[in-house]
N, C-alpha and C positions, 0 to 999 in steps of 0.2 A: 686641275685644281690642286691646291697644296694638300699632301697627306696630313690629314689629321692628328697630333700627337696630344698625348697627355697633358692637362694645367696644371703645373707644379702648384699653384696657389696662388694668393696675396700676398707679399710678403711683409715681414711686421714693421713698424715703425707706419710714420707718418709720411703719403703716398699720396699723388693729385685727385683730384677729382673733376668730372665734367658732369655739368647740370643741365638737366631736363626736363620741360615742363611735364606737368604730372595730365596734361591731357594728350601727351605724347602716348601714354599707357594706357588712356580710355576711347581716343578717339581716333589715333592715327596707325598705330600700332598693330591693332586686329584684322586693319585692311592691307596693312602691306603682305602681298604675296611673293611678291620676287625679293630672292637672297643678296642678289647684287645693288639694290635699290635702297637697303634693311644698309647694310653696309656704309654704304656713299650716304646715305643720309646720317647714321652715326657719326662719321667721319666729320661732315660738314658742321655738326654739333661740335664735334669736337675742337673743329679748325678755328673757328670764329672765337671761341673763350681765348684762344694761344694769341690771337692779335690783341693791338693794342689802338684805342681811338674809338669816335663817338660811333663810326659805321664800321661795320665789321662784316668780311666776307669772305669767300674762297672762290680764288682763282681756277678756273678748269686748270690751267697747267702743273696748280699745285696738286690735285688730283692725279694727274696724268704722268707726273716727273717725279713721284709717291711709290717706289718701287717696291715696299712692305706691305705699302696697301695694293698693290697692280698681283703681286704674288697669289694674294686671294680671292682672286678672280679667275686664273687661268695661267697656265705653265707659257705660252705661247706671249708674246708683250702687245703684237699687235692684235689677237683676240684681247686679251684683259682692258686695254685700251680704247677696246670697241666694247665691252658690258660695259665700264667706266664712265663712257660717254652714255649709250642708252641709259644706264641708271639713272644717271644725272636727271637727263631728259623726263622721267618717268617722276622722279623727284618733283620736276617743276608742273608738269602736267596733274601731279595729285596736289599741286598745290602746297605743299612742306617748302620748296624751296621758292626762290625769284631768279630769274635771268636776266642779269642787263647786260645788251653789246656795248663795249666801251673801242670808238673809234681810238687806233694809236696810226702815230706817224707811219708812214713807207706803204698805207691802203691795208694797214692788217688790223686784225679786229680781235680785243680778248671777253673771253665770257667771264662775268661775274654774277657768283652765288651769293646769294644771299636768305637765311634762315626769314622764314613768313610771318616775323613778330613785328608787334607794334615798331620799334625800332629800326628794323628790315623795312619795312615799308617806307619808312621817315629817308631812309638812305638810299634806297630806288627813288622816289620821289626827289633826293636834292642833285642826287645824278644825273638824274634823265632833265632837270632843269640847267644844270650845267655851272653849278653851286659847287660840287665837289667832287674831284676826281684823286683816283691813287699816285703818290707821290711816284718820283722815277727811283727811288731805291727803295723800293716795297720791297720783301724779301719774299719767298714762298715760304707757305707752311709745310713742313715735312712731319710725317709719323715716325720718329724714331722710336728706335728699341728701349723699352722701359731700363732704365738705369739704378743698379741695388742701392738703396737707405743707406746712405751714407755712415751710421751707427749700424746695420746691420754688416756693412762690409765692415768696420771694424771689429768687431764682435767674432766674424766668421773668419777672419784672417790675422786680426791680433791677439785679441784679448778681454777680457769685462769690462763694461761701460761704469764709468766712477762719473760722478757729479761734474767734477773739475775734465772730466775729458769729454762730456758731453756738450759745454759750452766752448773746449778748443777747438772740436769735431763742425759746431755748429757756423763759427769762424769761418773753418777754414773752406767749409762750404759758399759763403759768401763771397769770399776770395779768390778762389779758384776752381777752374773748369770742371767737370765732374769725371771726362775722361784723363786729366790730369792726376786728379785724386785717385783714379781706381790703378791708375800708372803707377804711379811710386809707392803706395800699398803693394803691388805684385812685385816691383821691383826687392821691395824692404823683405818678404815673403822667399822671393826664389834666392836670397840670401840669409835665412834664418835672421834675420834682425827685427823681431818681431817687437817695435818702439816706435811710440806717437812721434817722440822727438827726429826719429829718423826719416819718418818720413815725411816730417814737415821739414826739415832740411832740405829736401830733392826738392818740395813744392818750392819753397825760397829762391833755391837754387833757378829752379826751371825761370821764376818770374822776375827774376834779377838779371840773370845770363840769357835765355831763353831755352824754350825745350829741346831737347837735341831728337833729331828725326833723321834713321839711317840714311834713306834714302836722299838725302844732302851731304852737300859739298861739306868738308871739315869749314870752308872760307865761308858757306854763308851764314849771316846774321843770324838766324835761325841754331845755328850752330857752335856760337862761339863758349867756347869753356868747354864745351862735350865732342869735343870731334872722335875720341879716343873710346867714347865711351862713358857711364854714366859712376864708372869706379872712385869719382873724387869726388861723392857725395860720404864716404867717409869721416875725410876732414872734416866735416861739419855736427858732426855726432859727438855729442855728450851723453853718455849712457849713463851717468850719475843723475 
């Protein structure tokens, strides 16, 4: 199992939320005794709100292909893989979740989850009649690493939040990826250029030219205007 470290906390600003019915706390909760069971059912709370669409579910493979969730299970993959599945299983047997086989081409078979609300049911129900199945570019749900406030990474690596920076900040969030954003903050950072405008420069830059990624070619697409490096986001800086 992964060693247990410290919680730094919450951090401030405004941060997601996943909802729970409140008989979750009075009726299901008291009975859960296994830790991996506690877990994958959190999880599967969690997975369903991230989709989008009338039926909402989780795929075992998004489970299984979840390597931040497989971690806190077991150091070993093909143990964590194996509580992963038994949770599951134990899930469905108390009744918290739903299982349906969805036949796919080539005689293979995938499991879907589904949370035991009115809803859930409505969605097994148009399934298993053959009403509604998952498109072919469904994407998995993954648990990534919480990602810092966008205003708090400013704050912590530039400078004081003012009115007018807090609706550029808010923009640029809509605009651009978040590992983008935390990119050209570090970049503006490990060059002392601690300015909104510079590092909305790099953002521009990246979505005009595209992002430069060492590990390419100077010639690919991906790469063009940055082969050398990301030193000619300068030219774009007005520090007035």
């Amino acid at each position: 199992m992964v060693t247990p470290i410290p919680f730094p906390g919450f951090g401030p600003g405004k941060s997601g939320f996943t909802r729970l019915p409140e008989v979750f706390f009075s009726d299901l909760l008291p009975h859960i005794d296994d830790l991996a069971e506690l877990k994958v059912t959190l999880y599967c709370f969690w997975a369903v709100q991230q989709r989008e669409g009338v039926f909402r579910y989780v795929r075992e493979r998004d489970v299984l292909d979840d390597s931040l969730l497989l971690a806190g299970f077991a150091v070993d993959p093909t143990v964590a893989a194996r509580l992963a599945t038994d949770a599951l299983a134990k899930a469905c047997s108390r009744g918290t979740l739903l299982m349906v086989l969805l036949p796919l081409p080539g005689e293979h078979v995938e499991r879907l989850y589904f949370i035991n609300t009115e809803r859930g049911r409505q969605a097994v129900a148009a399934l298993e009649a053959g009403a509604w199945e998952p498109g072919p570019d469904d994407l998995p749900v993954l648990l990534a690493p919480a990602r810092p406030n966008i205003f708090a990474l400013y704050e912590d690596n530039i400078g004081p939040m003012t009115p007018l920076l807090a609706d550029m900040l808010r923009d640029a969030e809509q605009t651009y990826p978040p590992d983008w954003i935390e990119g050209a903050v570090q970049y503006a950072v490990e060059r002392n250029i601690r300015n909104w405008k510079y590092v909305e420069s790099i953002l521009k830059r990246w979505y005009k030219e595209g992002k430069y990624e060492p590990g390419l070619r100077a010639t690919d697409p991906q790469n063009r205007g940055e082969a050398g490096g990301v030193g000619e986001y300068e030219r774009f800086w007005d520090p007035d």
